[in-house]
N, C-alpha and C positions, 0 to 999 in steps of 0.2 A: 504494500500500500504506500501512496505515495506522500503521508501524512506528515506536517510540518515539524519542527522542534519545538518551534513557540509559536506561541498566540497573541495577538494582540487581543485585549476585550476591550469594550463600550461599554462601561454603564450609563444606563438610559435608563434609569427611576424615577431620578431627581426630575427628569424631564417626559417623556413618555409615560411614566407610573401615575405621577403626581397629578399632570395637567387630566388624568379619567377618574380623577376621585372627588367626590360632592365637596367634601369639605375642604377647606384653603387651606395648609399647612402649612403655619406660622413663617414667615422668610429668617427670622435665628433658628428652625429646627432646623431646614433646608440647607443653612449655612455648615452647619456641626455634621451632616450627613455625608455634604461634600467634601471636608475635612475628614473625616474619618473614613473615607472610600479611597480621598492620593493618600492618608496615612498606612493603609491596607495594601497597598501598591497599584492600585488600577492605574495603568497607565494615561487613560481618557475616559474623560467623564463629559457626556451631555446635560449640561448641569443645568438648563433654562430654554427657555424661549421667546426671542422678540417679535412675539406676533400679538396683534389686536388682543389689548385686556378684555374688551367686549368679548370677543370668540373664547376665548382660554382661560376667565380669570382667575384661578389656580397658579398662572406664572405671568400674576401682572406684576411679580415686584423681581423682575430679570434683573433690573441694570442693579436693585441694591443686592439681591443676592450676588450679582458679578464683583460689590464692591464689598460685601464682607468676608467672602473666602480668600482663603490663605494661599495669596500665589507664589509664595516662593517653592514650593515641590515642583517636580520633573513633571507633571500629571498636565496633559493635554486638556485645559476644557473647553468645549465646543461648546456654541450656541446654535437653535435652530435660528432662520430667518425667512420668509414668506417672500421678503419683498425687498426696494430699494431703504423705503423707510424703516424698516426691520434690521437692514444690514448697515444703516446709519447711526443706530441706539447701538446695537452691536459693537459698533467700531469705537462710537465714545466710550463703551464700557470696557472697551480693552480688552476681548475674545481673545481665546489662542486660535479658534478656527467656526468658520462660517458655516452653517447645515443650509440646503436648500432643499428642498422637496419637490418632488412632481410625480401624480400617478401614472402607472404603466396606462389607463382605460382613461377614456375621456368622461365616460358616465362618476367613476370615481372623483376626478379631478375636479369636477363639478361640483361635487356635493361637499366635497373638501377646503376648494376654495375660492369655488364662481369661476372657474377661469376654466379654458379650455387647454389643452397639454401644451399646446403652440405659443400658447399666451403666455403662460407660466413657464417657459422654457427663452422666452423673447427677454421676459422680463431679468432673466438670469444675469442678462448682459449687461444691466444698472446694478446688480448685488457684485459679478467681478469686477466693475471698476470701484467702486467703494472698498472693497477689499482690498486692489491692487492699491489702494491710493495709501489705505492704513496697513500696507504689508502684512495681510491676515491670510492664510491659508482658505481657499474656501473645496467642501464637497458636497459632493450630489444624493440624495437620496432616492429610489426609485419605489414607491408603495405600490403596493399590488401587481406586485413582481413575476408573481406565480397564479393567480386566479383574480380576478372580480368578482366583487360579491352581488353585483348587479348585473354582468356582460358574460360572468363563467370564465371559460379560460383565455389566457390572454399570451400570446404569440412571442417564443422568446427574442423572435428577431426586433420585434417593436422595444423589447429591455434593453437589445443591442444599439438600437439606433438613438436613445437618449443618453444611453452612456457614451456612444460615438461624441453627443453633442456635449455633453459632458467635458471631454476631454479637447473637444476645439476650443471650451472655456476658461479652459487652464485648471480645471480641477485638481486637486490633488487626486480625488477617488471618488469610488462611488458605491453607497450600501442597496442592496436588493431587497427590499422591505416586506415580506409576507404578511400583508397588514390585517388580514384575519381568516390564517392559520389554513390557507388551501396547497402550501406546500407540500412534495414529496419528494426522495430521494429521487427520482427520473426527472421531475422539473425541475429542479435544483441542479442536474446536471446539465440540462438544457439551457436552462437561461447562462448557467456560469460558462457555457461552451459559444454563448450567443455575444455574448460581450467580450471575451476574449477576443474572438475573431473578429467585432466588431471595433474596438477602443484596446489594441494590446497596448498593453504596458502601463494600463490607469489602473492603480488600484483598488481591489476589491473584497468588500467586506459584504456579510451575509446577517441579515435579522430575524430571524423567526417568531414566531410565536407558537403556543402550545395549543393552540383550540381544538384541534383534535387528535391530542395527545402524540406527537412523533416529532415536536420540534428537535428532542436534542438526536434519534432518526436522522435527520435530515441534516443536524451541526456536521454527523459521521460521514454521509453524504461529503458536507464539504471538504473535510479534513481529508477523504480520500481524491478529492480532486485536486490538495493543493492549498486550498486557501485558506488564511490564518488569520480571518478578521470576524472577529464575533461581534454583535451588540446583544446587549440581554437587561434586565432591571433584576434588581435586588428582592428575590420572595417569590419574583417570577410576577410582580404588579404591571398593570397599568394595559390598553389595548387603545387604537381606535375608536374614541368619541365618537365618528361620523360612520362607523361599519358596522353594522346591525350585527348585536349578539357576537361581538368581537370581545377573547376573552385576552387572557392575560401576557407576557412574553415569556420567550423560555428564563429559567430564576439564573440571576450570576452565578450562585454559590453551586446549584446541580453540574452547571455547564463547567465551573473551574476544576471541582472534583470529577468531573468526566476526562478532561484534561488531562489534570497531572495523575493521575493514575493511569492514564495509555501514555505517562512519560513526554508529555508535552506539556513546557515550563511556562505558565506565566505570568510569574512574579507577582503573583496574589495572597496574598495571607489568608487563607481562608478559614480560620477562625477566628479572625475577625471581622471578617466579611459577611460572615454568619453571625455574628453579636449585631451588627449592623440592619440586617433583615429582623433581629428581634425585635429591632428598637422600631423600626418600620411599623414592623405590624400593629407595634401598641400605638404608634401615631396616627395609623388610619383608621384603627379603633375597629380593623376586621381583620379574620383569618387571611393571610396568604397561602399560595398553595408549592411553597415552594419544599423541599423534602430533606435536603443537604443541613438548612436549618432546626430542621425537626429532629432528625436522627442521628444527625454526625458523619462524618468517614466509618468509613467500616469497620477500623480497626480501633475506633472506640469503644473499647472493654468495657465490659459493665465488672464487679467484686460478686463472686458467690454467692455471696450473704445477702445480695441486693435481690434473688430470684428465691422465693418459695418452693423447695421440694414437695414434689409430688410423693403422694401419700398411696399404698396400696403396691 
């Protein structure tokens, strides 16, 4: 298999988790979560988003959470951005990198954000110059990578041809967004075979989610393809707001313990990354469904003493 050594992850909690939960979660708990996720080693963290408080307000306090986390760690954090005005609050707030989004389907991109896939790929060209001008890294994101939840399935070559445009934009990369969980290892090999030969040499990272139970299926998928770019949220929180019965993402802590036990390193501390999903879950004030937190590594012993012998 042709499985990489290391991983890069994405936590996307703070961002993707957060902005699907009813209640607002304080901007000092947000702030300590972020800190304790580059204190755990995640490399990058999607830590907000500059999009319309009307639309998201969950992540109307972006630019102060950008200004109470602690930037001196190595830890990449991205912000999403929608638009030119998005990637203008961005730039004041001093990102390390720029997110953009665009649906694979027009009927999605619609309902997600008025705009047609054209429009919202035209507009990209006003978010790289604002970037280019604040020397900020910007990537692509592509939602409903592998299915529509409205149009069904959705053509790997059309994931190829955005990530083409992607990388005439100067992207750094581009993540393949299974925004509600129609993923499988054959499309997964599809799309990532679609955009190589369409945009070789941009960067690629993979997002899944669990809706119908095969996200971290689908991670092995890509790890046997090559690619070493995960996004995931902490507890395995958060889904599409705008995708009908869209459930959670795959959880960081399952996905890093999946990792380094097939020997593939990275640089996660994952018990503390597991304290961190505890702390989560009492914040959102409900169960997450994530497993690694609940149970531990495997080779967490339980003492004799700690099980009732059976009787008879």
């Amino acid at each position: 298999m042709n499985h990489p050594l290391h991983a890069q992850i994405t936590e996307v909690g703070t961002r993707d988790g957060f902005q699907a939960e009813r209640a607002f979660i304080p901007t000092g708990q947000k702030i300590e979560f972020i800190d304790r996720l580059a204190d755990a080693g995640v490399p990058r963290i999607e830590a907000t988003s500059f999009v319309s408080p009307r639309a998201v307000p969950q992540l109307a306090d972006a630019a102060e959470v950008m200004a109470g986390v602690d930037r001196t760690r190595a830890t990449v954090l991205a912000a999403l951005v929608p638009n030119k005005r998005g990637a203008l609050r961005a730039a004041e707030a001093a990102v390390d990198e720029m997110v953009v989004f665009v649906s694979a389907s027009e009927s999605h991109n619609r309902k997600n954000v008025n705009r047609t896939v054209e429009e919202s790929l035209a507009g990209f060209e006003d978010v790289a110059r604002v970037a280019g001008d604040a020397e900020i890294a910007v990537s692509g994101a592509i939602s409903v990578s592998f299915g529509c939840p409205f149009e069904g399935e959705v053509a790997p070559e059309r994931v190829g041809q955005i990530a083409r445009r992607f990388q005439q934009l100067g992207f750094a990369g581009a993540s393949l967004g299974d925004t509600t969980g129609m993923a499988t290892p054959p499309l997964v090999a599809a799309a990532v075979a679609a955009v190589r030969e369409a945009a070789p040499g941009l960067g690629l990272g993979l997002h899944f989610h669990n809706t119908r139970g095969i996200g971290l299926a689908n991670v092995m998928a890509g790890l046997g393809l090559g690619v070493d770019r995960y996004e995931s949220s902490f507890g395995g929180i958060g889904g599409c707001p705008f995708a009908p019965k869209a459930t959670g993402n795959i959880c960081t802590e399952d996905l890093v313990y999946l990792l380094e036990e097939m020997g593939i390193d990275t640089g996660i501390n994952l018990r503390k990354l597991s304290a961190i999903a505890c702390d989560v879950e009492t914040a959102v004030g409900h169960e997450l469904p994530g497993q690694i937190m609940k149970a531990g590594p495997r080779l967490d012993l339980h003492p004799m003493g700690s099980v009732r012998v059976a009787e008879g």
